[in-house]
N, CA, C and O atoms as a printed pandas DataFrame, in Angstrom:
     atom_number atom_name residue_name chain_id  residue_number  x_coord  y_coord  z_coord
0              1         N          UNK        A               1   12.947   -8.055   28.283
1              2        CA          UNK        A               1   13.846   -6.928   28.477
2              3         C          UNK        A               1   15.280   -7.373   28.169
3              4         O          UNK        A               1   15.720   -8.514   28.312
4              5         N          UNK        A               2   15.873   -6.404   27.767
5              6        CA          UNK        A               2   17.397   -7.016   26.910
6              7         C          UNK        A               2   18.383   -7.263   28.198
7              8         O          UNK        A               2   17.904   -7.198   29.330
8              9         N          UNK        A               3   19.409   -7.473   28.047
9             10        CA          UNK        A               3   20.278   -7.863   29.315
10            11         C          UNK        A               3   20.829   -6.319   30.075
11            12         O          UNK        A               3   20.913   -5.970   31.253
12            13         N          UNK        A               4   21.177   -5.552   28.612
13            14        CA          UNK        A               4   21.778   -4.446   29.034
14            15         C          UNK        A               4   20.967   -3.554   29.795
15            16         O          UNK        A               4   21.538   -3.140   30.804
16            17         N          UNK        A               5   19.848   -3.149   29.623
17            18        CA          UNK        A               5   18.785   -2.555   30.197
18            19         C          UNK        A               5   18.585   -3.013   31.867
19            20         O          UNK        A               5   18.464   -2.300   32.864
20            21         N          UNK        A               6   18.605   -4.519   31.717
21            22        CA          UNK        A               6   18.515   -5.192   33.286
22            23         C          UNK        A               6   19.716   -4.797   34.411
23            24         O          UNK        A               6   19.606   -4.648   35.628
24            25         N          UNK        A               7   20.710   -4.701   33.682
25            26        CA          UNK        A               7   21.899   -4.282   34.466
26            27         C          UNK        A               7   22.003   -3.068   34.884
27            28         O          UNK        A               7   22.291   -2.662   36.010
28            29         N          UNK        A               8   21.707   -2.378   33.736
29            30        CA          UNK        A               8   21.596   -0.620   34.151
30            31         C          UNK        A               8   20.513   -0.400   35.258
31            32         O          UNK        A               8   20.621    0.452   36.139
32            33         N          UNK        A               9   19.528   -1.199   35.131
33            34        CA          UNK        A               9   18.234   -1.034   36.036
34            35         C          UNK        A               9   18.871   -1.471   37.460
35            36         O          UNK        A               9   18.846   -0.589   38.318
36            37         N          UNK        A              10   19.482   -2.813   37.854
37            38        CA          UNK        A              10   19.864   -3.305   38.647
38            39         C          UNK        A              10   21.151   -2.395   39.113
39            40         O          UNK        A              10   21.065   -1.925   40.247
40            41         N          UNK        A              11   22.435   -2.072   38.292
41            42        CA          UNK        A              11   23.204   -1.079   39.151
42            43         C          UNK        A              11   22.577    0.185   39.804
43            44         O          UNK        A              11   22.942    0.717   40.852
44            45         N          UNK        A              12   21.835    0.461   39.203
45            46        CA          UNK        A              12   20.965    2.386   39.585
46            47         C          UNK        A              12   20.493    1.791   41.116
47            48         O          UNK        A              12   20.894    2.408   42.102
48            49         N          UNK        A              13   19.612    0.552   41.303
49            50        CA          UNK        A              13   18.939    0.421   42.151
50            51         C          UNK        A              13   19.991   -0.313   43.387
51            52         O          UNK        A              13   19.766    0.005   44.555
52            53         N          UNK        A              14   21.102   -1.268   43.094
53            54        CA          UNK        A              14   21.836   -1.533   43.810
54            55         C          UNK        A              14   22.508   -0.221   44.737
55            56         O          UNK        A              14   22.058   -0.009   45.863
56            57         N          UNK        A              15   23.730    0.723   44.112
57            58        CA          UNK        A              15   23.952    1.260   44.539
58            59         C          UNK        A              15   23.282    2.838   44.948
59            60         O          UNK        A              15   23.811    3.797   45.511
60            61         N          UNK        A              16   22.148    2.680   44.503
61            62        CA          UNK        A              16   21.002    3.904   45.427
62            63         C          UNK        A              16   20.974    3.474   46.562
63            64         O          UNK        A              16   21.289    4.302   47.416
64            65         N          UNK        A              17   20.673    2.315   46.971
65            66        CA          UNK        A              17   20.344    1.410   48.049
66            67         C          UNK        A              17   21.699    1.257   49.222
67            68         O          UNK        A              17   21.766    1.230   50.451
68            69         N          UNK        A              18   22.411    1.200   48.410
69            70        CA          UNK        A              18   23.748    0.569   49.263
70            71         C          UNK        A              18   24.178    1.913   50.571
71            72         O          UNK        A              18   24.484    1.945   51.763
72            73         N          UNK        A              19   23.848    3.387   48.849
73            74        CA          UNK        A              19   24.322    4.669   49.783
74            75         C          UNK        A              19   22.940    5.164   50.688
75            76         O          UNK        A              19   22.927    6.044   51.549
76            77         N          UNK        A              20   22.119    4.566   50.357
77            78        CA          UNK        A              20   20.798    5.572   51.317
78            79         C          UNK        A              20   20.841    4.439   52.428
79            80         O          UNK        A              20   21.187    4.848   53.536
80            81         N          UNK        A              21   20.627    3.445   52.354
81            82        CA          UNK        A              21   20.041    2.196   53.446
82            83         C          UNK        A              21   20.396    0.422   52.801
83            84         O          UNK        A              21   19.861   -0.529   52.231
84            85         N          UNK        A              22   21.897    0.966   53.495
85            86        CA          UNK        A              22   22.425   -0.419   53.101
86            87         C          UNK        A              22   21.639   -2.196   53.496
87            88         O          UNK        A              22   21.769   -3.209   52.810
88            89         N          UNK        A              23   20.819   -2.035   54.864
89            90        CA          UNK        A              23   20.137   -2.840   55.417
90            91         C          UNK        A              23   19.503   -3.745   54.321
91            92         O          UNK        A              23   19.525   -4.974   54.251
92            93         N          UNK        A              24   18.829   -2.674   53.329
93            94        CA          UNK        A              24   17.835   -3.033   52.278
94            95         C          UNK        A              24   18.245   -3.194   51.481
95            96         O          UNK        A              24   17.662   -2.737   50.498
96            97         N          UNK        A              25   19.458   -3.902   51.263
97            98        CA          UNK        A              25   20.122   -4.637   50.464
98            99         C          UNK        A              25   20.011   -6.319   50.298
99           100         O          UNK        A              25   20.563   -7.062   49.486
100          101         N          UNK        A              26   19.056   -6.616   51.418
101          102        CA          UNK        A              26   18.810   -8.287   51.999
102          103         C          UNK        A              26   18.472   -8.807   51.223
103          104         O          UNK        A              26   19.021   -9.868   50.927
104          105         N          UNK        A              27   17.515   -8.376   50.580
105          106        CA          UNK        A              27   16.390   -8.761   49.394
106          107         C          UNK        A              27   16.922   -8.947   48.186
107          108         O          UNK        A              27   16.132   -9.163   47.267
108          109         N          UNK        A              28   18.356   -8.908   47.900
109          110        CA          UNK        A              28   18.801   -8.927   46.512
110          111         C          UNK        A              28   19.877  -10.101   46.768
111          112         O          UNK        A              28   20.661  -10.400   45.868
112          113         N          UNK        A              29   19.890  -10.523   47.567
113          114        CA          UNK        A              29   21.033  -11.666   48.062
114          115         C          UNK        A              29   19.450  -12.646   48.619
115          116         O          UNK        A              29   18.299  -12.394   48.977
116          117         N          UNK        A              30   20.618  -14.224   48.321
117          118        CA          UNK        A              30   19.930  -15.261   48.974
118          119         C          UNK        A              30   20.801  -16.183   49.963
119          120         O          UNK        A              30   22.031  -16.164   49.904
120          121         N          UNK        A              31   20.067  -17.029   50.919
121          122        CA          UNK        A              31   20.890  -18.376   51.676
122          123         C          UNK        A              31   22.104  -18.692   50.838
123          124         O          UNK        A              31   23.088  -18.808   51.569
124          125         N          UNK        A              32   22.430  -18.904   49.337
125          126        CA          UNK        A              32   23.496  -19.448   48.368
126          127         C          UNK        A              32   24.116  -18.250   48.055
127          128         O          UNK        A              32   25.264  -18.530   47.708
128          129         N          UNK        A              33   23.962  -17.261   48.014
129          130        CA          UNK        A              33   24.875  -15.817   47.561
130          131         C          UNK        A              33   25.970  -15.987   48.222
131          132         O          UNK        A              33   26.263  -16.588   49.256
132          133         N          UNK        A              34   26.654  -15.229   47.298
133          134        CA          UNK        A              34   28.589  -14.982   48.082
134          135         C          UNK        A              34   28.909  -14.253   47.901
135          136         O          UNK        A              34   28.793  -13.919   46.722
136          137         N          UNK        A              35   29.605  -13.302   48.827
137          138        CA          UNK        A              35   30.392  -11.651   48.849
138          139         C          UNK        A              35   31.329  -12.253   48.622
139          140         O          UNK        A              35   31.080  -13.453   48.500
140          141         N          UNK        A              36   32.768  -11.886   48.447
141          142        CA          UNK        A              36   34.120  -11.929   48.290
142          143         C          UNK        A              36   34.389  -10.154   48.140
143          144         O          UNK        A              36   34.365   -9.480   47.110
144          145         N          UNK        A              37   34.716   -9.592   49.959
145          146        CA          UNK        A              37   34.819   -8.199   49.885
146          147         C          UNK        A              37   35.900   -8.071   50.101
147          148         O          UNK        A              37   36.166   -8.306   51.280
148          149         N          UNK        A              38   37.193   -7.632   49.154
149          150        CA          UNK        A              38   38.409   -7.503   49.679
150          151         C          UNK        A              38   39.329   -8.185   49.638
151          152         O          UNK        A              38   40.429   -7.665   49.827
152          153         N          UNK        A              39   39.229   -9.658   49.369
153          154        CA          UNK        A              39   39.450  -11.253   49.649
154          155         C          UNK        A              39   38.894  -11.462   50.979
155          156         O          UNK        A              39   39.676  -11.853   51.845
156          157         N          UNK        A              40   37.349  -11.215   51.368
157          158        CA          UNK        A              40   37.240  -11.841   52.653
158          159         C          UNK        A              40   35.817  -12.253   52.061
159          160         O          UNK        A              40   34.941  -11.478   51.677
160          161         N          UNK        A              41   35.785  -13.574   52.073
161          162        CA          UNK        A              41   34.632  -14.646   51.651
162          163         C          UNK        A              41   32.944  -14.203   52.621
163          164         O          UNK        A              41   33.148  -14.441   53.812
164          165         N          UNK        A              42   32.007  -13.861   52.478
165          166        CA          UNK        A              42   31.133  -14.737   53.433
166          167         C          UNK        A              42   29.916  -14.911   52.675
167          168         O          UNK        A              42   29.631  -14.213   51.702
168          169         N          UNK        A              43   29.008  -16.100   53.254
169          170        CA          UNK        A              43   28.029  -16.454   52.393
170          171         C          UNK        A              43   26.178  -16.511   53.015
171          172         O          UNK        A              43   25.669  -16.753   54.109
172          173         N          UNK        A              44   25.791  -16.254   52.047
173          174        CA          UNK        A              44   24.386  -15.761   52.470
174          175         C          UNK        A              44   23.348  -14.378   52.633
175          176         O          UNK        A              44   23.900  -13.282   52.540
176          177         N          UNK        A              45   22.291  -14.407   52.804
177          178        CA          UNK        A              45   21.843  -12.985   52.900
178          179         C          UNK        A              45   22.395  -11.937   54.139
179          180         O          UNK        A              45   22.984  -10.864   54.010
180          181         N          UNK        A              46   21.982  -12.652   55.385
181          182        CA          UNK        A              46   21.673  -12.055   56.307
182          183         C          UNK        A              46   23.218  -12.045   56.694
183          184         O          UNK        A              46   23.265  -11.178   57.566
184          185         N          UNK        A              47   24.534  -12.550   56.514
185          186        CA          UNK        A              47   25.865  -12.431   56.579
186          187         C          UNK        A              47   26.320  -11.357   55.949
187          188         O          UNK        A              47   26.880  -10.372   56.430
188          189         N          UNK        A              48   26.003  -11.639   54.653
189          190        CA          UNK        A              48   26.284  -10.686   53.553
190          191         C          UNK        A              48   26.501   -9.310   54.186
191          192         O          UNK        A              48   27.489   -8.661   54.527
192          193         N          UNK        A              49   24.672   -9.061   54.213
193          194        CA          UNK        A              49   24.105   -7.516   54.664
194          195         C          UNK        A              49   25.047   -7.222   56.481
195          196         O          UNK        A              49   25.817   -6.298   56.742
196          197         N          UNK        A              50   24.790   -7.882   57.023
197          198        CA          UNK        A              50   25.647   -8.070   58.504
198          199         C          UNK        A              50   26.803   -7.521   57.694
199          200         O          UNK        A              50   26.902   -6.467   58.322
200          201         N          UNK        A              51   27.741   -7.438   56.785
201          202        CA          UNK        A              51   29.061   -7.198   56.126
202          203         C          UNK        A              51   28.926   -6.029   55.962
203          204         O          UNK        A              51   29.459   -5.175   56.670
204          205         N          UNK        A              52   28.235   -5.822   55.056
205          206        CA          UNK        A              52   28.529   -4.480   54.564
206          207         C          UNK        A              52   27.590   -3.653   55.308
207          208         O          UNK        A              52   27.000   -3.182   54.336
208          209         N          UNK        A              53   26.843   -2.972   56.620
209          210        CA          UNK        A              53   26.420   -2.784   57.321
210          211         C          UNK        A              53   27.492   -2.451   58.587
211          212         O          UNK        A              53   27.502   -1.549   59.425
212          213         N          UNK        A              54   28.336   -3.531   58.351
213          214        CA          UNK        A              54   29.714   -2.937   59.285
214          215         C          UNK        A              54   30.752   -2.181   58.945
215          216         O          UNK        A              54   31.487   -1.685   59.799
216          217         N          UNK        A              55   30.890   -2.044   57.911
217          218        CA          UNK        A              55   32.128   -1.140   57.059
218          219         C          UNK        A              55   31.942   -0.228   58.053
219          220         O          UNK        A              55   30.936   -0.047   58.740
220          221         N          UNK        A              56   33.336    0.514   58.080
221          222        CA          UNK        A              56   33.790    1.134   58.726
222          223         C          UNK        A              56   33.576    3.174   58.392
223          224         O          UNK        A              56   34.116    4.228   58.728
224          225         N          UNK        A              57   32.509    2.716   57.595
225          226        CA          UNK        A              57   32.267    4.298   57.156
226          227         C          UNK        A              57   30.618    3.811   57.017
227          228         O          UNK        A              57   30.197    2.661   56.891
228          229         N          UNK        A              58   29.892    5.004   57.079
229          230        CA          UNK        A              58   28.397    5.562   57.048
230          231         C          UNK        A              58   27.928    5.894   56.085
231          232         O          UNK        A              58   26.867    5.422   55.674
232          233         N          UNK        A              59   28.618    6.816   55.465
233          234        CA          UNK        A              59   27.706    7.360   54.214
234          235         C          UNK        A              59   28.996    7.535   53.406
235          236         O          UNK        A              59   30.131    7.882   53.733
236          237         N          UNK        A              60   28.377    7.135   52.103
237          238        CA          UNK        A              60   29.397    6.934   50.993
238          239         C          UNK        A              60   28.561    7.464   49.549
239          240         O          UNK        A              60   27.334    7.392   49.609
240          241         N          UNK        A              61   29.032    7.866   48.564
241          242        CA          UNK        A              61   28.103    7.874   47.086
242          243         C          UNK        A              61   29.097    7.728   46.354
243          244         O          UNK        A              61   30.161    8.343   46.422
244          245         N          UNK        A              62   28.584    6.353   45.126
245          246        CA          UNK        A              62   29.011    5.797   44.126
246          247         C          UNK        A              62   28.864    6.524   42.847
247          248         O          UNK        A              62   27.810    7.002   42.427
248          249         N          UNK        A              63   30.096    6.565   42.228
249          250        CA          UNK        A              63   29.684    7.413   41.015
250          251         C          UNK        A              63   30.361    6.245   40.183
251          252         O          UNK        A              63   31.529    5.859   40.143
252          253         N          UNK        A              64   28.879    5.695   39.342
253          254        CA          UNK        A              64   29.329    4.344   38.500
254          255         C          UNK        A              64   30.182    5.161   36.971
255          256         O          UNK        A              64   30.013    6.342   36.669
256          257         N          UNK        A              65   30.699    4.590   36.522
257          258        CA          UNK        A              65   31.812    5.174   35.305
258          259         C          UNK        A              65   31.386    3.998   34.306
259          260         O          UNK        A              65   30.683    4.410   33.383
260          261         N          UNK        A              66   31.617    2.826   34.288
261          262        CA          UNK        A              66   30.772    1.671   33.525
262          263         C          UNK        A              66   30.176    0.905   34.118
263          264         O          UNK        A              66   30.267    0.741   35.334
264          265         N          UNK        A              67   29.309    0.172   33.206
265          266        CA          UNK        A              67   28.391   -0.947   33.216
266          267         C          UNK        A              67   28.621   -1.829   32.117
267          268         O          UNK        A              67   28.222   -1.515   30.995
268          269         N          UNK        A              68   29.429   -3.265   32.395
269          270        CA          UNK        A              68   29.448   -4.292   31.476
270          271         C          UNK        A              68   28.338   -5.445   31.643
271          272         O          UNK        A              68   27.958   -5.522   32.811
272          273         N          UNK        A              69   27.794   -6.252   30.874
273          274        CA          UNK        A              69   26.980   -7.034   31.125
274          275         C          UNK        A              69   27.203   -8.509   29.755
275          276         O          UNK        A              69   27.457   -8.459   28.552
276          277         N          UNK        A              70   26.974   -9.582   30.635
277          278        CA          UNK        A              70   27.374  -10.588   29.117
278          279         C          UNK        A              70   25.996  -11.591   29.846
279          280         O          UNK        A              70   25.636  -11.556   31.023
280          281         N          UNK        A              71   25.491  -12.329   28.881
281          282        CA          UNK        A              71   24.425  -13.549   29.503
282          283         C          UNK        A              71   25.449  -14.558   30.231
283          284         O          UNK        A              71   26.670  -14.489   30.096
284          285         N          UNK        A              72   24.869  -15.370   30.909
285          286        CA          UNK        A              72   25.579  -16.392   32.009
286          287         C          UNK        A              72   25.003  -17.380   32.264
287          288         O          UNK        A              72   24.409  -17.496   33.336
288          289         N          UNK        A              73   25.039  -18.728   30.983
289          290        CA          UNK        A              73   24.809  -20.114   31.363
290          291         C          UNK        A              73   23.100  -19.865   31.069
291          292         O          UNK        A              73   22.455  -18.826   31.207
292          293         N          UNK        A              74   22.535  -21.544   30.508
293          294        CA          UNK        A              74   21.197  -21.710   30.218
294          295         C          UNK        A              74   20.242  -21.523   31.334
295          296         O          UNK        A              74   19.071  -21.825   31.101
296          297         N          UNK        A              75   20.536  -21.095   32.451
297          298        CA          UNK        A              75   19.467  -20.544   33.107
298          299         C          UNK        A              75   19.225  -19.407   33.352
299          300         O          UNK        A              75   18.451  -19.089   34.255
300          301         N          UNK        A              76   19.949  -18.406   32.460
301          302        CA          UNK        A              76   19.324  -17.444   32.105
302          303         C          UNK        A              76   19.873  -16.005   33.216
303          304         O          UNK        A              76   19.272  -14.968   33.497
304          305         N          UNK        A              77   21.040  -16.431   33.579
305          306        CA          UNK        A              77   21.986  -15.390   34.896
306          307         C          UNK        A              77   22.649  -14.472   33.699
307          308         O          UNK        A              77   22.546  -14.892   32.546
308          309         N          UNK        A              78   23.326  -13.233   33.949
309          310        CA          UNK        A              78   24.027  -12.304   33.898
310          311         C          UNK        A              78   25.595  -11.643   34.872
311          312         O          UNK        A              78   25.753  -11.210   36.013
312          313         N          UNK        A              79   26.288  -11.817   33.972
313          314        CA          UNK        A              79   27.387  -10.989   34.475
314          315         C          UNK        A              79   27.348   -9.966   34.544
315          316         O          UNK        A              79   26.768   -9.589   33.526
316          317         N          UNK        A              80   27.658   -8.984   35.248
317          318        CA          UNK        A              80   28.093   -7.551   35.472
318          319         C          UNK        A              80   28.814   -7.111   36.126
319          320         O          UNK        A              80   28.870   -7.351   37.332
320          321         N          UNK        A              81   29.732   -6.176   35.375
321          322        CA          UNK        A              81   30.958   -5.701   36.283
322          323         C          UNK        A              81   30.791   -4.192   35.413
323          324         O          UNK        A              81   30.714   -3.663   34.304
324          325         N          UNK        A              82   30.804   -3.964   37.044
325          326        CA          UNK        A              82   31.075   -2.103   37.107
326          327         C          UNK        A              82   32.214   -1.448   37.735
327          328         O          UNK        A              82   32.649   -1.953   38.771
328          329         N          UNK        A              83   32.677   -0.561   37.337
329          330        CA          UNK        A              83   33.673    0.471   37.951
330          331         C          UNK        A              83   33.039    1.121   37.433
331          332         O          UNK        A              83   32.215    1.229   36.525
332          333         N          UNK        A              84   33.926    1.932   38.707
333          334        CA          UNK        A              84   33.731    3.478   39.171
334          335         C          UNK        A              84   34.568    4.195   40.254
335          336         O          UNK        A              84   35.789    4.055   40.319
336          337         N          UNK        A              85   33.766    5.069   41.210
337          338        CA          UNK        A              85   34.126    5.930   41.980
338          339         C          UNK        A              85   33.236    5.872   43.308
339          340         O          UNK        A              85   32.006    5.817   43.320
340          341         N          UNK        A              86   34.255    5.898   44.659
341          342        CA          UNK        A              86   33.513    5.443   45.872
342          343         C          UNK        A              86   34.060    6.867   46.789
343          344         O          UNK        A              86   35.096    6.742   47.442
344          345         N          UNK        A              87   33.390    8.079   46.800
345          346        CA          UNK        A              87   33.515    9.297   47.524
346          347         C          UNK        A              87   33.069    8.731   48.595
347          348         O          UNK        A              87   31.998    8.125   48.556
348          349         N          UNK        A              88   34.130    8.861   50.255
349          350        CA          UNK        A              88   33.390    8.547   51.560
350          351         C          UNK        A              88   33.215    9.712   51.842
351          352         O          UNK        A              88   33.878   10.552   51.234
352          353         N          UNK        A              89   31.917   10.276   53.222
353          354        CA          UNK        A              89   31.734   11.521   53.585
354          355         C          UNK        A              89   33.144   11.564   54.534
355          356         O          UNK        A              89   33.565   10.616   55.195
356          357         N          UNK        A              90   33.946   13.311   54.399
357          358        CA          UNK        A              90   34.309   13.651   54.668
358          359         C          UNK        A              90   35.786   13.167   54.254
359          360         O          UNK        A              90   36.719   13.178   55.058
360          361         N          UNK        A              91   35.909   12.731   52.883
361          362        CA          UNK        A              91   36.849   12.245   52.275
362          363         C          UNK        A              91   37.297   13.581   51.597
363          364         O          UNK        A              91   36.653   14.628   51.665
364          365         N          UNK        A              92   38.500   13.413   50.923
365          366        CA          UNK        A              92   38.614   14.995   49.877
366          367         C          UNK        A              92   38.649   13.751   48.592
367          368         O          UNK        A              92   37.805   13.915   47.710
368          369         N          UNK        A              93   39.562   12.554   48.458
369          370        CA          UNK        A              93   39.853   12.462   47.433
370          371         C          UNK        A              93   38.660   10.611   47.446
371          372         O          UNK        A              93   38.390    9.783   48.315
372          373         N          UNK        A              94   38.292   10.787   45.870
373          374        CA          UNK        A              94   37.145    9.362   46.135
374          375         C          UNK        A              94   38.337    8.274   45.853
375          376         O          UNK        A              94   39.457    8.695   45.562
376          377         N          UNK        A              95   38.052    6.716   45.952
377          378        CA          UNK        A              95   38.441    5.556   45.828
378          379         C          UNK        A              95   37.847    5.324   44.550
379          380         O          UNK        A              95   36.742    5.697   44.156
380          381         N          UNK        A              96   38.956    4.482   43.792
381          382        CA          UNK        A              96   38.203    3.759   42.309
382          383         C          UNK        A              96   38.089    2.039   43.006
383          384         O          UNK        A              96   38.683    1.480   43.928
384          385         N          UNK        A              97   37.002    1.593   42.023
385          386        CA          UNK        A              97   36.331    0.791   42.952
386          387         C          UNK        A              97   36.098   -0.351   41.135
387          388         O          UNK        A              97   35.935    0.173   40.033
388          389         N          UNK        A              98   36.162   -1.912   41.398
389          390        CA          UNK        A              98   35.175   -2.486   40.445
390          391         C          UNK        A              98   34.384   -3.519   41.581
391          392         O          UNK        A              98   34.556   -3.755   42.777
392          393         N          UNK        A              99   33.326   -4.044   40.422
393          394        CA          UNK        A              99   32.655   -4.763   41.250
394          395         C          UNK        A              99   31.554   -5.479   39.812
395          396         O          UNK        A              99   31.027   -5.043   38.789
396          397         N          UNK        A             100   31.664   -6.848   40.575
397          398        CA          UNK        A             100   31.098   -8.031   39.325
398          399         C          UNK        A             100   30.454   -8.773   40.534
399          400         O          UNK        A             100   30.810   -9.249   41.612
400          401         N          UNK        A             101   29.117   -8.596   39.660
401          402        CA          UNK        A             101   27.932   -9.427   40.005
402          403         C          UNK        A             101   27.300  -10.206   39.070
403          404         O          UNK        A             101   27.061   -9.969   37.886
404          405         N          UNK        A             102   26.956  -11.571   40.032
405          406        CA          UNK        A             102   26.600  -12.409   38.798
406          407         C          UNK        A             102   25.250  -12.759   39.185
407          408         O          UNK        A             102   25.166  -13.388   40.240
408          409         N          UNK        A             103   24.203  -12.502   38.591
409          410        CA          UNK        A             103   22.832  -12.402   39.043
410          411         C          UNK        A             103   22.364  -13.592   38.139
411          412         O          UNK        A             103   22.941  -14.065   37.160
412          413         N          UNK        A             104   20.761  -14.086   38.911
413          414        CA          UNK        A             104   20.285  -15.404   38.722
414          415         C          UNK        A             104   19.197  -15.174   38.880
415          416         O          UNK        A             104   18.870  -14.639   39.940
416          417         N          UNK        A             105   18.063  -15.535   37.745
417          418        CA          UNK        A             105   16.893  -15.208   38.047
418          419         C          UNK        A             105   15.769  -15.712   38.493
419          420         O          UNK        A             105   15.367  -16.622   37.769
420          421         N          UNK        A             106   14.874  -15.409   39.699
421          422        CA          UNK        A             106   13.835  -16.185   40.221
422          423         C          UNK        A             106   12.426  -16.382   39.698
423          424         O          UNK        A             106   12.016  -16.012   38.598
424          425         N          UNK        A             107   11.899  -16.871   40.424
425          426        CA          UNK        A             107   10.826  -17.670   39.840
426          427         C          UNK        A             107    9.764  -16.733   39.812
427          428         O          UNK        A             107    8.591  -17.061   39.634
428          429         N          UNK        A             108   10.199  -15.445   40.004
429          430        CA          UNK        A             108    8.959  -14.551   40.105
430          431         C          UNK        A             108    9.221  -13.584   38.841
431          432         O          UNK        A             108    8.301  -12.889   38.410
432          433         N          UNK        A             109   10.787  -13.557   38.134
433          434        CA          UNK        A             109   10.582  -12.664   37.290
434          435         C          UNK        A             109   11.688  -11.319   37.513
435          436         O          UNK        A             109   11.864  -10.304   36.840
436          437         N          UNK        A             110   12.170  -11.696   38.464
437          438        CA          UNK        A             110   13.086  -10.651   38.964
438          439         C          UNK        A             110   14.917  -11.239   39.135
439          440         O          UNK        A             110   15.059  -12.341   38.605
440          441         N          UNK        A             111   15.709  -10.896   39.518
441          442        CA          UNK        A             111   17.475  -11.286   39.745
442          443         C          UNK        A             111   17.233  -11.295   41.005
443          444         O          UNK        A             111   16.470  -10.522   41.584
444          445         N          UNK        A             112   18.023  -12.379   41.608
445          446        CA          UNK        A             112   19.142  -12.002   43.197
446          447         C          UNK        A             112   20.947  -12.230   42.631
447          448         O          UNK        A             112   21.521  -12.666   41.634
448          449         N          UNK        A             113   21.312  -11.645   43.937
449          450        CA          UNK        A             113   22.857  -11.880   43.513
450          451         C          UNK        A             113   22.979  -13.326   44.327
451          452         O          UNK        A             113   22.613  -13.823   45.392
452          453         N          UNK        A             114   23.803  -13.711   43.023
453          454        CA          UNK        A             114   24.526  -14.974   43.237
454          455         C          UNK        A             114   25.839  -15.114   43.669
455          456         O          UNK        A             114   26.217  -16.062   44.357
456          457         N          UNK        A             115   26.374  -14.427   43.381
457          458        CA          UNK        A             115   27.831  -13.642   43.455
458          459         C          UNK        A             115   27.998  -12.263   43.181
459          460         O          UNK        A             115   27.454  -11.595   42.302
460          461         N          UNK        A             116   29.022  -11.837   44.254
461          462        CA          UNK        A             116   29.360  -10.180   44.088
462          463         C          UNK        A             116   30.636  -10.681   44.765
463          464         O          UNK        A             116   30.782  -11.465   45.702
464          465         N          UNK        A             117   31.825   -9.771   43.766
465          466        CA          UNK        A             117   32.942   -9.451   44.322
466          467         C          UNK        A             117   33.754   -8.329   43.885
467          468         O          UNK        A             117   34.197   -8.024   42.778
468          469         N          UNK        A             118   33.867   -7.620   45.395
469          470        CA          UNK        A             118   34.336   -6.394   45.169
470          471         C          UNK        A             118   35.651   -5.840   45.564
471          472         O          UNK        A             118   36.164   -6.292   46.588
472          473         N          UNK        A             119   36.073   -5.211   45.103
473          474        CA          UNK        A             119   37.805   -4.652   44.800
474          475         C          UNK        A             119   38.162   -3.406   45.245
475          476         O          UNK        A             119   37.704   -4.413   45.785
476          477         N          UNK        A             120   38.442   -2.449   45.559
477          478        CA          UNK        A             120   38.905   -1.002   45.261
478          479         C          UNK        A             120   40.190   -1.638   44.413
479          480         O          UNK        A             120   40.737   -2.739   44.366
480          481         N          UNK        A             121   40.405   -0.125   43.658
481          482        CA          UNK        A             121   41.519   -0.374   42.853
482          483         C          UNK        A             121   42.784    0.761   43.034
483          484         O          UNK        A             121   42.730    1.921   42.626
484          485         N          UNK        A             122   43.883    0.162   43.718
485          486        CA          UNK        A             122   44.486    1.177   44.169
486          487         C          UNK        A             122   45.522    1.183   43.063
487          488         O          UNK        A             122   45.584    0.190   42.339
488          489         N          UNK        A             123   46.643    2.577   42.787
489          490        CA          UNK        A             123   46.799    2.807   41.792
490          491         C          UNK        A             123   48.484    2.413   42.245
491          492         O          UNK        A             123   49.382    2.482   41.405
């Protein structure tokens, strides 16, 4: 499968996930993964998800605007960085948002994130 295809597959399913049941986000992070949300570092799965599980809002929907993707080093990882649009419920106006993930692939055939770091972009 080409890179670009993997990314598109992987953003659709990331942020479906993030806005329906952020919890079930565990599974795409490992023990070595790293958030950098905001400039605030933390590392691992179960930290990670503990993170964004606490944000300070409930329900949110992402409206992705791009999807970049480049290959990343002989073992076969991917860059991706997306912007877009982060509508919170009961917001009027949405947040522009990027976000670069650098995914690594396991031994089964599938990505975890290796790195994710995410931004809003204020104007």
């Amino acid at each position: 499968m080409d890179p670009d295809t993997v990314a598109k597959a992987f953003v659709e399913h990331y942020y479906n996930m993030f806005d329906s049941n952020r919890s079930g986000l565990a599974n795409l992070y490992q023990d070595a993964s790293m958030l950098t949300f905001e400039g605030q570092k933390t590392q691992g799965s179960q930290n990670i998800v503990a993170k964004l599980t606490a944000l300070p809002f409930h329900q949110c929907k992402h409206h992705i605007t791009t999807v970049d993707c480049q290959p990343s080093g002989p073992a076969g990882g991917m860059l991706v960085f997306v912007s877009g649009n982060l509508q919170l419920a009961g917001e009027q106006h949405a947040l522009k948002f990027s976000q670069m993930f650098h995914l690594m692939p396991t031994p089964q055939g599938s990505y975890y994130v290796y790195n994710d770091i995410f931004r809003l972009n204020y104007a």
